[in-house]
C-alpha positions as CSV (number, residue, x, y, z in Angstrom):
1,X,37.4,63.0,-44.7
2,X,36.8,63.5,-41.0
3,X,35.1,67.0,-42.4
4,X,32.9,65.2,-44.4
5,X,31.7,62.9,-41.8
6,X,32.0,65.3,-38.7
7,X,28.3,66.3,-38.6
8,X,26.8,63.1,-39.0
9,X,28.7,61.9,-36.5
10,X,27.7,65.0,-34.0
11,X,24.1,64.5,-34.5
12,X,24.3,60.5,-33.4
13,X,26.4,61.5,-30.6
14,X,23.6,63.8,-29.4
15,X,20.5,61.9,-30.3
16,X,22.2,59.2,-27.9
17,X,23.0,61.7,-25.0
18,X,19.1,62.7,-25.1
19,X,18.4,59.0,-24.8
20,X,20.3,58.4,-21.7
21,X,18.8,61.5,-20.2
22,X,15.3,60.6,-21.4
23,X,16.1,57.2,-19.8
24,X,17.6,58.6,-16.3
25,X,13.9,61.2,-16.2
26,X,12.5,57.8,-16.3
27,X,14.3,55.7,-13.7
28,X,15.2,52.0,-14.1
29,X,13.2,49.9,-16.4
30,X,10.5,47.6,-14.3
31,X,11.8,44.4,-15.7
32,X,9.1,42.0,-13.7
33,X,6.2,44.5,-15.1
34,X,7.7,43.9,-18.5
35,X,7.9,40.1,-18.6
36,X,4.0,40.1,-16.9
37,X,3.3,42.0,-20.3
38,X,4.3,40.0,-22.3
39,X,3.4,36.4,-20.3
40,X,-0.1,38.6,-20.5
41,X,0.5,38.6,-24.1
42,X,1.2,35.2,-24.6
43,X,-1.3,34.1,-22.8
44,X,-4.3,36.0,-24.1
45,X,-2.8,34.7,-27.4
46,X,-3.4,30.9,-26.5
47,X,-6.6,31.8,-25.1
48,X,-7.9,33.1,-28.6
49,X,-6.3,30.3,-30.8
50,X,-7.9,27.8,-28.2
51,X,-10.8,29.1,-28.5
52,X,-10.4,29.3,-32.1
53,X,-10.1,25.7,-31.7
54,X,-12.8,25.0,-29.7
55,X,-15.1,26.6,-32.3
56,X,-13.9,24.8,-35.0
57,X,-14.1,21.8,-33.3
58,X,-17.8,22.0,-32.2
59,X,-18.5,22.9,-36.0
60,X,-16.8,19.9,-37.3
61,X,-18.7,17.8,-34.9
62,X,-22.4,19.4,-35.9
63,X,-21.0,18.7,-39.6
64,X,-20.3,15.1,-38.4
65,X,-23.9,14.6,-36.7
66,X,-25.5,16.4,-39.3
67,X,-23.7,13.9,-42.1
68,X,-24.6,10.6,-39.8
69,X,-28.4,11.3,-39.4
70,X,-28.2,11.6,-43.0
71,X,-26.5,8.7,-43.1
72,X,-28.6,6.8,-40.9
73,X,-31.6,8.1,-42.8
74,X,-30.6,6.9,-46.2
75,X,-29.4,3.5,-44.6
76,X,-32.3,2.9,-43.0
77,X,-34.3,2.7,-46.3
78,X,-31.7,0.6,-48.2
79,X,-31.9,-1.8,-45.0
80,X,-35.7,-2.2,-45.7
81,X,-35.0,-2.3,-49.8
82,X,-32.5,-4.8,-49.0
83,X,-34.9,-7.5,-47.0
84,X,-37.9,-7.0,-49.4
85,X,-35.3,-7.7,-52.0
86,X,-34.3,-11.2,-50.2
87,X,-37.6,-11.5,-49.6
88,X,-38.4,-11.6,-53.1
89,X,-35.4,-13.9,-53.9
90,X,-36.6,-16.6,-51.3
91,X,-39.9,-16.2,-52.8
92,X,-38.6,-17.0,-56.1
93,X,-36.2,-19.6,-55.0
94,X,-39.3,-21.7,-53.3
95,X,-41.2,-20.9,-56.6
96,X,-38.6,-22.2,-58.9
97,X,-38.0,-25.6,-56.6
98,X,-41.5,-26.3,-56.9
99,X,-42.0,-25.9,-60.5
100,X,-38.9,-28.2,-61.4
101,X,-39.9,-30.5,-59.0
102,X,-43.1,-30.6,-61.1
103,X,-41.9,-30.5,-64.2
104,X,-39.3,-32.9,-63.7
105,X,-42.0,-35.7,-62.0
106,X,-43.9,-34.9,-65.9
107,X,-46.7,-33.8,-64.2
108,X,-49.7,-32.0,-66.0
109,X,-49.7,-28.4,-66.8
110,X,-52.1,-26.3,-64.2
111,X,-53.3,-22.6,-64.7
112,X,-51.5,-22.4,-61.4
113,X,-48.0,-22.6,-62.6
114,X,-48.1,-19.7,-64.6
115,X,-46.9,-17.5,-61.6
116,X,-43.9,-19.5,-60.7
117,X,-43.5,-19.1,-64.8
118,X,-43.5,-15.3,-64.4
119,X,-41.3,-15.3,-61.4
120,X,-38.6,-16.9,-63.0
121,X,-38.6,-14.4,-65.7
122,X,-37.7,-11.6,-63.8
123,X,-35.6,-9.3,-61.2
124,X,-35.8,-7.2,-58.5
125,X,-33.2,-3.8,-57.8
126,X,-31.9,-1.9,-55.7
127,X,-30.4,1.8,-55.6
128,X,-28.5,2.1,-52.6
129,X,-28.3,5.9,-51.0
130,X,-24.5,6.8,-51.1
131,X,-25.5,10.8,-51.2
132,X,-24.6,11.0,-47.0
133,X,-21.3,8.8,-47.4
134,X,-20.0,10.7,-50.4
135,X,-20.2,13.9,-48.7
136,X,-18.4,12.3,-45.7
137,X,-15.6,11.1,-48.1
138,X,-15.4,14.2,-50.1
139,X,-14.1,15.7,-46.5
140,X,-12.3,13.1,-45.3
141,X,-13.4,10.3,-43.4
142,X,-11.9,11.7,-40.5
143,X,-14.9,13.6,-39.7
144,X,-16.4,10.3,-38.6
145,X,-14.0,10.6,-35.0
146,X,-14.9,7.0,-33.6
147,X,-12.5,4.8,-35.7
148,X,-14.9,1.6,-34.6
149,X,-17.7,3.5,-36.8
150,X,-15.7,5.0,-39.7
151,X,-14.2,1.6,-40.0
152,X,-17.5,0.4,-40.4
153,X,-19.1,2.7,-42.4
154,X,-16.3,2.7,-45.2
155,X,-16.2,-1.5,-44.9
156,X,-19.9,-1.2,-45.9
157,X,-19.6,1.2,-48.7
158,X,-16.4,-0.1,-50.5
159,X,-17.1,-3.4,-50.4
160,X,-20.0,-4.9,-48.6
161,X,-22.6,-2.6,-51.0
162,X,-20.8,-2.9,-54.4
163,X,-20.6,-6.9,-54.1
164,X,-24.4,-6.4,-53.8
165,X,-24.9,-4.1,-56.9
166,X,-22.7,-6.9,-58.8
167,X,-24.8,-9.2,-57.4
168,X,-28.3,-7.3,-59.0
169,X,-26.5,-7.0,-62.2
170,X,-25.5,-10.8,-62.4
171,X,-29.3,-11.2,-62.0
172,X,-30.1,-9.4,-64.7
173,X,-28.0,-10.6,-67.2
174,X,-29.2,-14.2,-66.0
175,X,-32.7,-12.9,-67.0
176,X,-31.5,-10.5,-70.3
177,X,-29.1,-12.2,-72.2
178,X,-30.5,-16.0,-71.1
179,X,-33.9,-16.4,-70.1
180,X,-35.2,-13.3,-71.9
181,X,-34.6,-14.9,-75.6
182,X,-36.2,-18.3,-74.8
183,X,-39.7,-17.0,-73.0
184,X,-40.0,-14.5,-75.8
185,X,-39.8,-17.8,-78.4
186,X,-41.8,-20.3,-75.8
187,X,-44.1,-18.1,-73.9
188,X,-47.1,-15.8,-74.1
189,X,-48.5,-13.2,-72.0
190,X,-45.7,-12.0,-70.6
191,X,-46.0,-10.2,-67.4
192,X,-42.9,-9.5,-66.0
193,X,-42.1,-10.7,-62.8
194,X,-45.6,-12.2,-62.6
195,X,-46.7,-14.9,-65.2
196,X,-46.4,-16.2,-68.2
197,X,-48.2,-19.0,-70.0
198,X,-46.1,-21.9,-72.2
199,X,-46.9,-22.3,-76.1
200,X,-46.2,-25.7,-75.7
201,X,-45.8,-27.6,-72.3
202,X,-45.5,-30.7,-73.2
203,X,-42.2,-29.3,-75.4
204,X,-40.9,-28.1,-72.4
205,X,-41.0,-30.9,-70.1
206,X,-38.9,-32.5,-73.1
207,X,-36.5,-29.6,-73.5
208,X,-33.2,-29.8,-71.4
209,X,-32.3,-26.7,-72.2
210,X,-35.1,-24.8,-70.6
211,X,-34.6,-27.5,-67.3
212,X,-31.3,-26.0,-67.6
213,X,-31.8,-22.1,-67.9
214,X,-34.5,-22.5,-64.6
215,X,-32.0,-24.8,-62.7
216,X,-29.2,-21.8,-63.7
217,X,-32.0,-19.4,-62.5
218,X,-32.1,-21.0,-59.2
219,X,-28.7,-21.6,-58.2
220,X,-27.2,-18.4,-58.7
221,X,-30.4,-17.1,-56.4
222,X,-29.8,-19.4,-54.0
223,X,-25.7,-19.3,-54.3
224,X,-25.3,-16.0,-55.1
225,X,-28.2,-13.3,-54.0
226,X,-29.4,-14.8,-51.1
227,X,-26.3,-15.5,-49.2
228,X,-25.2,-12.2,-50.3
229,X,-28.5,-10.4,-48.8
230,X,-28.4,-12.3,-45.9
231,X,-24.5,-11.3,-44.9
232,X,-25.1,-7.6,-46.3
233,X,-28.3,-7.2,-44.4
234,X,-27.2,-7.9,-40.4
235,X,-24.1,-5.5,-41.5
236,X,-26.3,-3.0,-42.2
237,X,-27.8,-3.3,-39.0
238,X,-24.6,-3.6,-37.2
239,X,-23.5,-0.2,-38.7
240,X,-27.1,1.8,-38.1
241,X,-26.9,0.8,-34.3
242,X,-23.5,2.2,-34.2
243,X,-25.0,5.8,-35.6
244,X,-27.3,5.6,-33.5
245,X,-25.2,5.1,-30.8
246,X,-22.4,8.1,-32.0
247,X,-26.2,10.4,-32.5
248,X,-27.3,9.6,-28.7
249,X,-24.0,10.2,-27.2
């Protein structure tokens, strides 16, 4: 066996005595010139991934700007859509008082009333701009880093904006599915939002149910929509200023 093996074992034996002599031609090993090497390493290691870091960072952050003037931009308009909008529904609102008031004292029909007529048959919308916040969300609404502001911002879109897109479409199935049929029996010259002229006034002063359908009219604008406009609309405000803010700083 030992015949077998013999010159295998020979050839380690010498590889390892031409270590030791490569190692004495050497000299000692410089431990403290290794261990600088290698804190050297280290170091220019954590340099490069903080810098990494750094880079990234600053990246996310023009993402973040970039996504809030965007933001701010889109929010601005739906701020100004949203006061014409309660605008509009205090408009109506004063319209609608006026004509009941009227009718309800049975006084005589005046050209003049056919514009508070129109106004009742009608609605206003709104498209809010959720293109900025969506892209925010799609990446996490992380990348908004002040939690004051991304609180904010997500308050606004999951709940403070779709309470007032129910809001439009309770409108317009006030006006659709209940005004809509009577005014197309009772009315001519239908301009939407803008007049229309009775077939029959004196019927109407008599008819409850069209009392009814304009008192409806009127308390869901001034229950419902205007309330809802005038909470939505300082919150919009409140958030913008906060953009602003985050932008400037």
């Amino acid at each position: 066996m030992r015949q077998n093996v013999g010159p295998w074992v020979d050839h380690i034996e010498a590889e390892a005595t031409k270590d030791v002599l490569r190692g004495e031609a050497r000299g000692p090993i410089n431990w403290r010139y290794a261990i600088g090497e290698v804190v050297l390493i280290v170091v220019g290691i954590l340099i490069a991934l903080a810098a990494s870091q750094w880079q990234a960072g600053r990246a996310e952050r023009r993402t973040e700007l970039a996504l809030l003037n965007e933001l701010h931009t889109g929010l601005s308009a739906d701020l100004s859509a949203a006061q014409e909008l309660l605008d509009r529904h205090r408009r109506i609102a004063g319209q609608l008082t006026q004509l009941l008031d009227h009718m309800r004292q049975g006084e005589p029909y005046a050209d003049s009333l056919a514009g508070p007529f129109g106004a009742a048959y009608g609605f206003g919308t709104i498209d809010f701009n959720r293109a900025a916040y969506e892209s925010i969300k799609s990446q996490g609404l992380d990348l908004v880093s002040d939690p004051s502001l991304r609180s904010a911002v997500a308050h606004l879109y999951e709940q403070s904006i779709p309470l007032a897109e129910a809001s439009v479409a309770v409108e317009q199935n006030v006006i659709l599915d209940l005004l809509r049929p009577y005014y197309l029996a009772h009315f001519r010259n239908l301009r939407f939002n803008a007049s229309a002229e009775p077939l029959d006034y004196a019927a109407l002063l008599a008819d409850t149910e069209f009392h009814n359908l304009l008192d409806y009219r009127l308390q869901v604008l001034l229950q419902n929509h205007i309330p809802g406009l005038e909470k939505l609309i300082p919150e919009i405000e409140r958030v913008l200023l906060e953009i602003e803010a985050e932008l400037d700083g």
